[in-house]
py3Dmol code that shows the C-alpha trace and the ligand (Angstrom):
import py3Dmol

protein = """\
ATOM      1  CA  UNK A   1     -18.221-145.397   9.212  1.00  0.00           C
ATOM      2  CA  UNK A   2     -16.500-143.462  11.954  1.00  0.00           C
ATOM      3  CA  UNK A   3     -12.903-142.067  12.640  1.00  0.00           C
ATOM      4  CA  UNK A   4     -10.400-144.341  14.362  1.00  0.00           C
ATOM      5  CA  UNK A   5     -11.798-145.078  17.839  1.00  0.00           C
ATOM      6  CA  UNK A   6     -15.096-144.478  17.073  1.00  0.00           C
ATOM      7  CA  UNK A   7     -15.966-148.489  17.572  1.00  0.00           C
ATOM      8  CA  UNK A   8     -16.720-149.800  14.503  1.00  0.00           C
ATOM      9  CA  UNK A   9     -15.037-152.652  14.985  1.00  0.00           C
ATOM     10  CA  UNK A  10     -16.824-153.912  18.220  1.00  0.00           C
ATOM     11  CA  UNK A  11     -20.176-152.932  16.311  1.00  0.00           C
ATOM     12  CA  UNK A  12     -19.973-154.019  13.891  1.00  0.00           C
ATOM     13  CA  UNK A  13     -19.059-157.745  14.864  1.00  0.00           C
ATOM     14  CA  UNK A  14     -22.230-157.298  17.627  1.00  0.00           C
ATOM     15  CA  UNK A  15     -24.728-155.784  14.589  1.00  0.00           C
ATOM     16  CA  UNK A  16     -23.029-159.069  11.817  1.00  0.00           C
ATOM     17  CA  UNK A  17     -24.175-162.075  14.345  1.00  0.00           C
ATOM     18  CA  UNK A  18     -27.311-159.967  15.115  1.00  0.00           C
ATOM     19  CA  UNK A  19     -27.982-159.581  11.548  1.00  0.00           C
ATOM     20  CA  UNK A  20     -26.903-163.124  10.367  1.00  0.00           C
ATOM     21  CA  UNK A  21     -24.144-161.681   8.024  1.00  0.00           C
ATOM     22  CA  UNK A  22     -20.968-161.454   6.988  1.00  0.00           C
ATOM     23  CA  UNK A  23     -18.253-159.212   9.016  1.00  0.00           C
ATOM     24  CA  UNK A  24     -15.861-157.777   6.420  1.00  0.00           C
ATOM     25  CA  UNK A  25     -13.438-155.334   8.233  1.00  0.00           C
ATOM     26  CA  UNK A  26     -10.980-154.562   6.254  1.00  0.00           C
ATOM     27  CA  UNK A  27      -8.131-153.634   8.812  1.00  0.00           C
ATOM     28  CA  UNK A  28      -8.631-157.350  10.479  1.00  0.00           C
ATOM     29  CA  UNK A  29      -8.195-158.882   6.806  1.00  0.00           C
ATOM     30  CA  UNK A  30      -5.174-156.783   6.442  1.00  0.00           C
ATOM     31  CA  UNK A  31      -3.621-157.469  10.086  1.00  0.00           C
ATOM     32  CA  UNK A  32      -3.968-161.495   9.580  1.00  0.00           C
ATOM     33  CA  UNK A  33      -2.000-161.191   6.399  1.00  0.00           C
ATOM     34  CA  UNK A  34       0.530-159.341   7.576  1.00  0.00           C
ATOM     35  CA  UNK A  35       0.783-161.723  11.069  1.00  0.00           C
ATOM     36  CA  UNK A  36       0.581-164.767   8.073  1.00  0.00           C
ATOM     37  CA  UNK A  37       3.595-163.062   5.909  1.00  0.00           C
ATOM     38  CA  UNK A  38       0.978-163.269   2.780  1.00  0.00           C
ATOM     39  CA  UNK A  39       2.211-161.153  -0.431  1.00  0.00           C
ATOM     40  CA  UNK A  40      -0.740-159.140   0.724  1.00  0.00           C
ATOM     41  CA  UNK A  41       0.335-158.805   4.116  1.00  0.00           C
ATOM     42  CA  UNK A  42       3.486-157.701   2.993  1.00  0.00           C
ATOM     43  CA  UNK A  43       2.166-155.194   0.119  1.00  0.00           C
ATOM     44  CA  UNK A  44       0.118-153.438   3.097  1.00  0.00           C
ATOM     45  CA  UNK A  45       2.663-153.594   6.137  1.00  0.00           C
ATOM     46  CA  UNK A  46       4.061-150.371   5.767  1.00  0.00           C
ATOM     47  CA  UNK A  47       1.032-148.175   5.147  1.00  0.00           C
ATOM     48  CA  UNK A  48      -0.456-149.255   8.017  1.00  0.00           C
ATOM     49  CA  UNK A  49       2.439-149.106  10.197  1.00  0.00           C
ATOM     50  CA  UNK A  50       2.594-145.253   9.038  1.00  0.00           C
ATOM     51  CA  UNK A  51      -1.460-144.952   9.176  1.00  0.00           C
ATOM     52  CA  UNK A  52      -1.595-144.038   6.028  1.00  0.00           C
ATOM     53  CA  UNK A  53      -4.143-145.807   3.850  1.00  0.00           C
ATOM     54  CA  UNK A  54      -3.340-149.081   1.404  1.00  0.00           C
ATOM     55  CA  UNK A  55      -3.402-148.087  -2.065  1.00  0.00           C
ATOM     56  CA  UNK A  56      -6.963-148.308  -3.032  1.00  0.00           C
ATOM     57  CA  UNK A  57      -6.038-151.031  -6.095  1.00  0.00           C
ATOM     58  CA  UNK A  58      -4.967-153.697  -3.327  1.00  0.00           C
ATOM     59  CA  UNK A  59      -8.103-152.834  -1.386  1.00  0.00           C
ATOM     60  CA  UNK A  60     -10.669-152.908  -3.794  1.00  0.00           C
ATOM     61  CA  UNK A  61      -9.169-156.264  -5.584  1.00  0.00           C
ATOM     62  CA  UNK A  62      -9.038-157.699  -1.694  1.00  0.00           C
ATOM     63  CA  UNK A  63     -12.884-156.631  -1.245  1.00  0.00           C
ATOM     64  CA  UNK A  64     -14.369-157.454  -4.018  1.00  0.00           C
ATOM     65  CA  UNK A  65     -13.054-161.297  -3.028  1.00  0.00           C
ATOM     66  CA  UNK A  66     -14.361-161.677  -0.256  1.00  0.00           C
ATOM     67  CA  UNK A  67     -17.949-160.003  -0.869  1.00  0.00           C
ATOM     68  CA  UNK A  68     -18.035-162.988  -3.443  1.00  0.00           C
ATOM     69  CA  UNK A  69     -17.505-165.719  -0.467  1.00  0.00           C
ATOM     70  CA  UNK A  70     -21.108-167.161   0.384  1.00  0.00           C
ATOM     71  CA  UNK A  71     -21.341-165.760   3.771  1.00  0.00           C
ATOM     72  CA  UNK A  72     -21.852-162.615   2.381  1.00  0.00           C
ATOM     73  CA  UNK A  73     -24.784-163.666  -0.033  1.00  0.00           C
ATOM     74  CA  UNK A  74     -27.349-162.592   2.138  1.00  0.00           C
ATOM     75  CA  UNK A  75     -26.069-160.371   4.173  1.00  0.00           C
ATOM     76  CA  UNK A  76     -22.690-158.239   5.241  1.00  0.00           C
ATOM     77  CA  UNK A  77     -21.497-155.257   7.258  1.00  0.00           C
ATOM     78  CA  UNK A  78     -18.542-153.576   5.450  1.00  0.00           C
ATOM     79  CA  UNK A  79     -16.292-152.445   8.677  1.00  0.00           C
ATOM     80  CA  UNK A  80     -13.609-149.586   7.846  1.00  0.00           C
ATOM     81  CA  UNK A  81     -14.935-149.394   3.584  1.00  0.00           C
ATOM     82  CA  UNK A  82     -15.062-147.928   1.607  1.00  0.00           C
ATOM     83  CA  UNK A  83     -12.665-144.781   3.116  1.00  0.00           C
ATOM     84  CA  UNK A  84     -11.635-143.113  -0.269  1.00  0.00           C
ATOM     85  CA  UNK A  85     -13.882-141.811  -2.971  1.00  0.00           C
ATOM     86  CA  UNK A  86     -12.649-144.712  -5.237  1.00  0.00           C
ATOM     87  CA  UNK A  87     -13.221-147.140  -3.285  1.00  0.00           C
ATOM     88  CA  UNK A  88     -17.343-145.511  -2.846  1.00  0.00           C
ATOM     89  CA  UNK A  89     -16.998-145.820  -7.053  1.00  0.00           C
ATOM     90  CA  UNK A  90     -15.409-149.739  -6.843  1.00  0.00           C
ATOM     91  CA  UNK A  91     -18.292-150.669  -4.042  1.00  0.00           C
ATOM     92  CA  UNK A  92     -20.958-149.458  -6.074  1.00  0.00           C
ATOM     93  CA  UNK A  93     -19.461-151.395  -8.995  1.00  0.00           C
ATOM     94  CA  UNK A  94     -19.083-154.630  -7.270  1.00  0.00           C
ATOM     95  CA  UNK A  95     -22.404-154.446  -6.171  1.00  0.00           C
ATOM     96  CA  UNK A  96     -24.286-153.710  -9.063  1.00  0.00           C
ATOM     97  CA  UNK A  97     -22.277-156.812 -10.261  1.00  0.00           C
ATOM     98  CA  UNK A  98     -23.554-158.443  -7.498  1.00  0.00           C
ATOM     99  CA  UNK A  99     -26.968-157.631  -7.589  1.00  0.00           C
ATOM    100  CA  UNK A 100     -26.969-156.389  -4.381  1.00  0.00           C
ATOM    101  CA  UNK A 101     -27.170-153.292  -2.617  1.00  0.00           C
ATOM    102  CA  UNK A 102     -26.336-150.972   0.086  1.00  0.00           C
ATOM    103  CA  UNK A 103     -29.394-150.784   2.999  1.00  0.00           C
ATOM    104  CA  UNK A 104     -27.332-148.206   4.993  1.00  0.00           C
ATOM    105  CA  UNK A 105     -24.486-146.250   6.250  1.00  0.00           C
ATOM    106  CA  UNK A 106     -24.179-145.983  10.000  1.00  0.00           C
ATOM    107  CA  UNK A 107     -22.022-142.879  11.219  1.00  0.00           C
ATOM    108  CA  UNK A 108     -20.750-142.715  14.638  1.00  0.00           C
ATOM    109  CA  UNK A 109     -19.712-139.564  15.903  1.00  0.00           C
ATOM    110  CA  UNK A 110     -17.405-139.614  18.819  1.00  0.00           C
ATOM    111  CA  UNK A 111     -15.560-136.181  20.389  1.00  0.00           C
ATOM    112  CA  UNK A 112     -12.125-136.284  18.901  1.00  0.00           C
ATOM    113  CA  UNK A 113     -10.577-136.140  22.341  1.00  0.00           C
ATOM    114  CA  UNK A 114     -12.658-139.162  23.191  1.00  0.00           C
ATOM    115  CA  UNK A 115     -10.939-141.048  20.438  1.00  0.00           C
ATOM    116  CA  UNK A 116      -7.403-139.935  21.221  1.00  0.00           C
ATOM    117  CA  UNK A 117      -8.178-141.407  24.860  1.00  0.00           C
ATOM    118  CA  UNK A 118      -9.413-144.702  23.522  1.00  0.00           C
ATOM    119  CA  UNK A 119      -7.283-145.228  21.391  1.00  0.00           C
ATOM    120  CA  UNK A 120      -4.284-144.746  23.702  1.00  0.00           C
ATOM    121  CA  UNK A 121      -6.258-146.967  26.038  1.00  0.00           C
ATOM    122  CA  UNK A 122      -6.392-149.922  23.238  1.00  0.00           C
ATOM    123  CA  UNK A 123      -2.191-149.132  22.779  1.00  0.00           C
ATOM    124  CA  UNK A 124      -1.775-150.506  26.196  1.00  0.00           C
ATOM    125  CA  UNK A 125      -3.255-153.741  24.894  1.00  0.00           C
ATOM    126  CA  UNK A 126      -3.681-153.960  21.237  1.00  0.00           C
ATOM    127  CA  UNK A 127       0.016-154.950  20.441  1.00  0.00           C
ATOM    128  CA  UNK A 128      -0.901-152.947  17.187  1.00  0.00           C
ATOM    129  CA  UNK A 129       2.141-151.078  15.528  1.00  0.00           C
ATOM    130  CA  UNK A 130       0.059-147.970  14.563  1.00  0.00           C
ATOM    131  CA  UNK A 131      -1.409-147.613  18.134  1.00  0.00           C
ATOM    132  CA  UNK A 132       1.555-144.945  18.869  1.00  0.00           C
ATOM    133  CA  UNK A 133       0.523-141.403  19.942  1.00  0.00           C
ATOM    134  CA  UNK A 134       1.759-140.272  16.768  1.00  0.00           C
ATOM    135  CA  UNK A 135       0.742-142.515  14.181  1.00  0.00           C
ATOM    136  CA  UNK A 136      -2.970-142.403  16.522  1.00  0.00           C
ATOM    137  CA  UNK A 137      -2.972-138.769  15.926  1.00  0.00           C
ATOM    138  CA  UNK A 138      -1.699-138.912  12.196  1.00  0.00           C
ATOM    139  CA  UNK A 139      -4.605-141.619  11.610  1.00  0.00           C
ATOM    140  CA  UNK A 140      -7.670-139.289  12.501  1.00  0.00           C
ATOM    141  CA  UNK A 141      -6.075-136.474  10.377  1.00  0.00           C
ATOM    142  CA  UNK A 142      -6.161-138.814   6.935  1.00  0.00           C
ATOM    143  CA  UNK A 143      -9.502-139.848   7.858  1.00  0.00           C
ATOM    144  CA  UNK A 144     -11.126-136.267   8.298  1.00  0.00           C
ATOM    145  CA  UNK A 145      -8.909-135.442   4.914  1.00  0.00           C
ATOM    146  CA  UNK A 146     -10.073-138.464   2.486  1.00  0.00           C
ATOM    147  CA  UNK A 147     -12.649-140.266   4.741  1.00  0.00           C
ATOM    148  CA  UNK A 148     -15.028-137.875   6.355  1.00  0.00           C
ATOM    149  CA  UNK A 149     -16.265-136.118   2.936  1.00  0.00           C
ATOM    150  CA  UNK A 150     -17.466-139.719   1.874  1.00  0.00           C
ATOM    151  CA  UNK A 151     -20.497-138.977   4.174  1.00  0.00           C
ATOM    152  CA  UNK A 152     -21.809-135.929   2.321  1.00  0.00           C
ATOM    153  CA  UNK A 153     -21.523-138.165  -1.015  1.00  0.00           C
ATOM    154  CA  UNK A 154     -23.517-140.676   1.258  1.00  0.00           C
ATOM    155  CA  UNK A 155     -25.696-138.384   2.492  1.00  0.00           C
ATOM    156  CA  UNK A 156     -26.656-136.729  -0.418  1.00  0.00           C
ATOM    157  CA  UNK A 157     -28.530-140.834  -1.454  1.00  0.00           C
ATOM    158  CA  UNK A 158     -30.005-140.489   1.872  1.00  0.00           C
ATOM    159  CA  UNK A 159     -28.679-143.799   3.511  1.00  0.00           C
ATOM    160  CA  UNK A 160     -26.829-142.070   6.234  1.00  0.00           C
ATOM    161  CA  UNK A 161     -28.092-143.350   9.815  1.00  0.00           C
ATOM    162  CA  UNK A 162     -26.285-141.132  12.344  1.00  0.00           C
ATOM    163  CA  UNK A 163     -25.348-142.415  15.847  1.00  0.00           C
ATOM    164  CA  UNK A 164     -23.886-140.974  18.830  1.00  0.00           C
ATOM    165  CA  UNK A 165     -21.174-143.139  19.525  1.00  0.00           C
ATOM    166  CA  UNK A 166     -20.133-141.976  23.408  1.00  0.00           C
ATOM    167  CA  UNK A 167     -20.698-144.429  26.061  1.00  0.00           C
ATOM    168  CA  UNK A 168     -20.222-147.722  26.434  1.00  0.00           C
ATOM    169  CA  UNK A 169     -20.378-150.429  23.903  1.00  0.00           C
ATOM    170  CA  UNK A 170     -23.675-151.684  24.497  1.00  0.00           C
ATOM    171  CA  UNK A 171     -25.116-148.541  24.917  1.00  0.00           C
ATOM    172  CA  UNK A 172     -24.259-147.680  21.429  1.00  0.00           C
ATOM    173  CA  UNK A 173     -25.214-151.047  20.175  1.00  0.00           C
ATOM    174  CA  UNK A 174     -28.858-150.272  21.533  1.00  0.00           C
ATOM    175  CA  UNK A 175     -28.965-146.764  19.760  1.00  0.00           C
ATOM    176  CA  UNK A 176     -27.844-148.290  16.474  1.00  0.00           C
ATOM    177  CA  UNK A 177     -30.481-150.823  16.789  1.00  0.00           C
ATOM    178  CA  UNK A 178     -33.056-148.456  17.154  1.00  0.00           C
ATOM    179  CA  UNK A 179     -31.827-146.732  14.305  1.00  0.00           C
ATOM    180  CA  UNK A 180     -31.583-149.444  12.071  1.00  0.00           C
ATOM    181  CA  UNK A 181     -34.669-148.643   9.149  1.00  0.00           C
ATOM    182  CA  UNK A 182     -37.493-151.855   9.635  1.00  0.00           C
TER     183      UNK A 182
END
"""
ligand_1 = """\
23
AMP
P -8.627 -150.279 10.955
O -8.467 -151.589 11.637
O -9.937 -150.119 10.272
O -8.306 -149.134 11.878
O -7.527 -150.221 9.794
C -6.143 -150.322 10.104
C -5.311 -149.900 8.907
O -5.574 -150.781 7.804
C -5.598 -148.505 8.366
O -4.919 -147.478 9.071
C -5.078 -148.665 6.942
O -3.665 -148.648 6.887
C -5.544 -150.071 6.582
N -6.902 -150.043 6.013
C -8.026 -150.591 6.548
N -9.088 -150.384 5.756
C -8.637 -149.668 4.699
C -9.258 -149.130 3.544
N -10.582 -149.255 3.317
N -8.472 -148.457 2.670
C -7.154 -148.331 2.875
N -6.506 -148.783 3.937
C -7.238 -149.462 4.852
"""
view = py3Dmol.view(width=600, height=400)
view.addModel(protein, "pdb")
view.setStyle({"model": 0}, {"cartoon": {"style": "trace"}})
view.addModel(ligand_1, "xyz")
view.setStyle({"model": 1}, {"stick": {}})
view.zoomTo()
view.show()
Protein backbone atom coordinates (compact mmCIF):
# COMPACT_ATOMS: atom_id res chain seq x y z
CA UNK A 1 0.00 0.00 0.00
CA UNK A 2 1.15 3.54 -0.59
CA UNK A 3 -0.37 6.83 -2.09
CA UNK A 4 -0.04 7.41 -5.82
CA UNK A 5 3.69 7.68 -6.57
CA UNK A 6 4.77 5.92 -3.82
CA UNK A 7 6.08 2.85 -6.28
CA UNK A 8 4.07 0.14 -5.75
CA UNK A 9 3.86 -0.70 -8.98
CA UNK A 10 7.66 -1.12 -9.78
CA UNK A 11 7.78 -3.16 -6.37
CA UNK A 12 5.76 -4.89 -6.49
CA UNK A 13 6.47 -6.55 -10.02
CA UNK A 14 10.45 -6.76 -8.58
CA UNK A 15 9.10 -8.46 -4.97
CA UNK A 16 6.22 -11.05 -7.48
CA UNK A 17 9.26 -12.66 -9.69
CA UNK A 18 11.38 -12.59 -6.47
CA UNK A 19 8.73 -14.29 -4.64
CA UNK A 20 7.53 -16.70 -7.45
CA UNK A 21 3.93 -15.21 -7.42
CA UNK A 22 1.33 -13.74 -8.93
CA UNK A 23 1.31 -9.75 -9.70
CA UNK A 24 -2.30 -8.58 -9.36
CA UNK A 25 -2.35 -4.71 -9.74
CA UNK A 26 -5.42 -3.69 -10.11
CA UNK A 27 -4.92 -0.31 -12.06
CA UNK A 28 -2.87 -2.43 -14.91
CA UNK A 29 -6.01 -4.91 -15.10
CA UNK A 30 -8.17 -1.93 -15.40
CA UNK A 31 -5.89 0.10 -18.03
CA UNK A 32 -5.70 -3.13 -20.50
CA UNK A 33 -9.45 -3.26 -20.51
CA UNK A 34 -10.03 -0.03 -21.17
CA UNK A 35 -7.01 0.02 -24.13
CA UNK A 36 -9.07 -3.56 -25.20
CA UNK A 37 -12.69 -1.67 -25.20
CA UNK A 38 -13.86 -4.67 -22.70
CA UNK A 39 -17.43 -3.95 -20.95
CA UNK A 40 -15.09 -3.67 -18.04
CA UNK A 41 -12.87 -1.31 -19.56
CA UNK A 42 -15.63 0.71 -20.41
CA UNK A 43 -17.58 0.43 -16.88
CA UNK A 44 -14.17 1.85 -15.30
CA UNK A 45 -13.00 4.53 -17.98
CA UNK A 46 -14.40 7.39 -16.46
CA UNK A 47 -13.51 6.96 -12.80
CA UNK A 48 -10.20 6.67 -13.54
CA UNK A 49 -9.96 9.36 -15.96
CA UNK A 50 -11.42 11.62 -12.96
CA UNK A 51 -9.14 9.63 -10.23
CA UNK A 52 -11.79 8.78 -8.50
CA UNK A 53 -12.04 5.15 -7.45
CA UNK A 54 -14.17 2.21 -9.50
CA UNK A 55 -17.14 1.31 -7.65
CA UNK A 56 -16.00 -1.26 -5.25
CA UNK A 57 -18.77 -4.03 -6.78
CA UNK A 58 -16.76 -4.05 -10.23
CA UNK A 59 -13.53 -4.32 -8.26
CA UNK A 60 -14.14 -6.88 -5.93
CA UNK A 61 -16.10 -9.19 -8.68
CA UNK A 62 -12.77 -8.38 -11.02
CA UNK A 63 -10.43 -9.57 -7.98
CA UNK A 64 -11.85 -12.22 -6.74
CA UNK A 65 -11.33 -13.72 -10.61
CA UNK A 66 -8.27 -13.47 -10.94
CA UNK A 67 -7.02 -14.58 -7.30
CA UNK A 68 -8.80 -17.87 -8.54
CA UNK A 69 -6.32 -18.14 -11.75
CA UNK A 70 -3.51 -20.77 -10.77
CA UNK A 71 -0.70 -18.40 -10.72
CA UNK A 72 -1.92 -17.12 -7.72
CA UNK A 73 -2.24 -20.57 -5.85
CA UNK A 74 0.85 -20.27 -4.17
CA UNK A 75 1.62 -17.09 -4.05
CA UNK A 76 0.46 -13.24 -5.01
CA UNK A 77 1.18 -9.59 -4.29
CA UNK A 78 -2.10 -7.58 -4.39
CA UNK A 79 -0.75 -4.09 -6.03
CA UNK A 80 -3.19 -0.97 -5.44
CA UNK A 81 -6.05 -3.49 -3.11
CA UNK A 82 -7.79 -3.42 -1.36
CA UNK A 83 -8.16 0.79 -1.12
CA UNK A 84 -11.71 1.00 0.49
CA UNK A 85 -12.89 -0.55 3.69
CA UNK A 86 -15.14 -2.91 1.58
CA UNK A 87 -12.95 -4.05 -0.40
CA UNK A 88 -10.52 -5.01 3.21
CA UNK A 89 -14.19 -6.92 4.12
CA UNK A 90 -14.46 -8.68 0.27
CA UNK A 91 -10.46 -9.68 0.54
CA UNK A 92 -10.85 -11.23 3.72
CA UNK A 93 -13.89 -13.06 2.34
CA UNK A 94 -12.31 -14.34 -0.74
CA UNK A 95 -9.62 -15.56 1.13
CA UNK A 96 -11.09 -17.40 3.76
CA UNK A 97 -12.85 -18.98 0.68
CA UNK A 98 -9.68 -19.59 -0.55
CA UNK A 99 -8.00 -20.97 2.21
CA UNK A 100 -5.45 -18.66 2.06
CA UNK A 101 -4.20 -15.82 3.82
CA UNK A 102 -2.64 -12.52 4.08
CA UNK A 103 1.43 -12.78 5.21
CA UNK A 104 1.70 -8.93 5.10
CA UNK A 105 1.01 -5.42 4.29
CA UNK A 106 3.94 -3.37 3.09
CA UNK A 107 3.47 0.54 3.54
CA UNK A 108 5.61 2.90 1.76
CA UNK A 109 5.77 6.25 2.94
CA UNK A 110 6.97 8.81 0.52
CA UNK A 111 6.92 12.94 1.28
CA UNK A 112 3.83 14.11 -0.48
CA UNK A 113 5.84 16.62 -2.45
CA UNK A 114 8.00 13.74 -3.55
CA UNK A 115 4.97 12.14 -5.09
CA UNK A 116 3.59 15.24 -6.78
CA UNK A 117 7.20 15.41 -8.49
CA UNK A 118 7.10 11.82 -9.62
CA UNK A 119 4.23 11.69 -10.66
CA UNK A 120 4.48 14.73 -12.94
CA UNK A 121 7.74 13.13 -14.01
CA UNK A 122 5.78 9.73 -15.13
CA UNK A 123 3.05 12.42 -17.07
CA UNK A 124 5.82 13.23 -19.40
CA UNK A 125 5.87 9.56 -20.34
CA UNK A 126 3.07 7.53 -19.06
CA UNK A 127 0.52 8.54 -21.84
CA UNK A 128 -1.92 7.96 -18.80
CA UNK A 129 -5.14 10.22 -18.87
CA UNK A 130 -5.15 10.79 -15.05
CA UNK A 131 -1.41 11.83 -15.01
CA UNK A 132 -2.68 15.67 -15.22
CA UNK A 133 -1.60 18.05 -12.40
CA UNK A 134 -5.04 18.11 -11.37
CA UNK A 135 -6.41 14.81 -11.49
CA UNK A 136 -2.46 13.87 -9.82
CA UNK A 137 -3.34 16.14 -7.06
CA UNK A 138 -7.13 15.07 -6.77
CA UNK A 139 -5.76 11.30 -6.67
CA UNK A 140 -3.61 11.62 -3.37
CA UNK A 141 -6.54 13.52 -1.71
CA UNK A 142 -9.12 10.29 -2.21
CA UNK A 143 -6.43 8.12 -1.13
CA UNK A 144 -5.56 9.92 2.29
CA UNK A 145 -9.67 10.21 2.55
CA UNK A 146 -10.75 6.36 1.92
CA UNK A 147 -7.29 4.68 1.55
CA UNK A 148 -4.90 5.75 4.23
CA UNK A 149 -7.27 4.75 7.34
CA UNK A 150 -7.13 1.09 5.88
CA UNK A 151 -3.65 0.95 7.59
CA UNK A 152 -4.81 1.52 11.16
CA UNK A 153 -7.51 -1.39 10.46
CA UNK A 154 -4.27 -3.23 9.22
CA UNK A 155 -2.30 -2.29 11.82
CA UNK A 156 -4.39 -2.97 14.52
CA UNK A 157 -3.81 -7.35 13.13
CA UNK A 158 -0.27 -6.44 13.24
CA UNK A 159 0.73 -7.27 9.54
CA UNK A 160 1.82 -3.81 8.73
CA UNK A 161 5.63 -3.80 7.48
CA UNK A 162 6.53 -0.11 7.10
CA UNK A 163 9.08 1.09 4.49
CA UNK A 164 10.62 4.26 3.63
CA UNK A 165 9.97 4.57 0.17
CA UNK A 166 12.52 7.70 -0.90
CA UNK A 167 15.30 6.87 -3.13
CA UNK A 168 15.70 5.00 -5.88
CA UNK A 169 13.96 1.89 -6.89
CA UNK A 170 16.37 -0.56 -5.89
CA UNK A 171 17.17 1.02 -2.89
CA UNK A 172 13.70 0.53 -1.71
CA UNK A 173 13.53 -2.91 -3.09
CA UNK A 174 16.55 -3.79 -0.68
CA UNK A 175 14.76 -2.20 2.44
CA UNK A 176 11.57 -4.12 1.70
CA UNK A 177 13.53 -7.21 1.47
CA UNK A 178 14.97 -6.83 4.65
CA UNK A 179 11.75 -6.22 6.00
CA UNK A 180 10.04 -8.99 4.64
CA UNK A 181 9.19 -11.46 8.09
CA UNK A 182 11.46 -15.06 7.44
P1 LIG B 1 -3.22 2.72 -10.06
O1 LIG B 1 -2.60 2.20 -11.30
O2 LIG B 1 -3.10 1.79 -8.90
O3 LIG B 1 -2.74 4.11 -9.74
O4 LIG B 1 -4.79 2.85 -10.34
C1 LIG B 1 -5.27 3.69 -11.38
C2 LIG B 1 -6.76 3.91 -11.23
O5 LIG B 1 -7.45 2.65 -11.33
C3 LIG B 1 -7.20 4.48 -9.88
O6 LIG B 1 -7.09 5.89 -9.81
C4 LIG B 1 -8.66 4.02 -9.87
O7 LIG B 1 -9.47 4.79 -10.73
C5 LIG B 1 -8.56 2.62 -10.46
N1 LIG B 1 -8.30 1.62 -9.40
C6 LIG B 1 -7.19 0.86 -9.25
N2 LIG B 1 -7.30 0.05 -8.18
C7 LIG B 1 -8.50 0.33 -7.62
C8 LIG B 1 -9.18 -0.16 -6.48
N3 LIG B 1 -8.64 -1.09 -5.67
N4 LIG B 1 -10.41 0.35 -6.22
C9 LIG B 1 -10.96 1.27 -7.03
N5 LIG B 1 -10.38 1.79 -8.10
C10 LIG B 1 -9.15 1.32 -8.41
Amino acid sequence: MGPPGAGKGTQAATLASLIGGAHISTGDIFRANVDQQTELGQAAQRYMDAGEYVPDEITNAMVKDRLTHDDAREAFILDGYPRTVDQVDTLDGILAELGSKLDGVISLVVDPEELIQRLLKRAETSGRADDTEEVIRHRQEVYTQETAPLLEAYGNRGVVIEVDGMGSADEVGQRIVDALPR
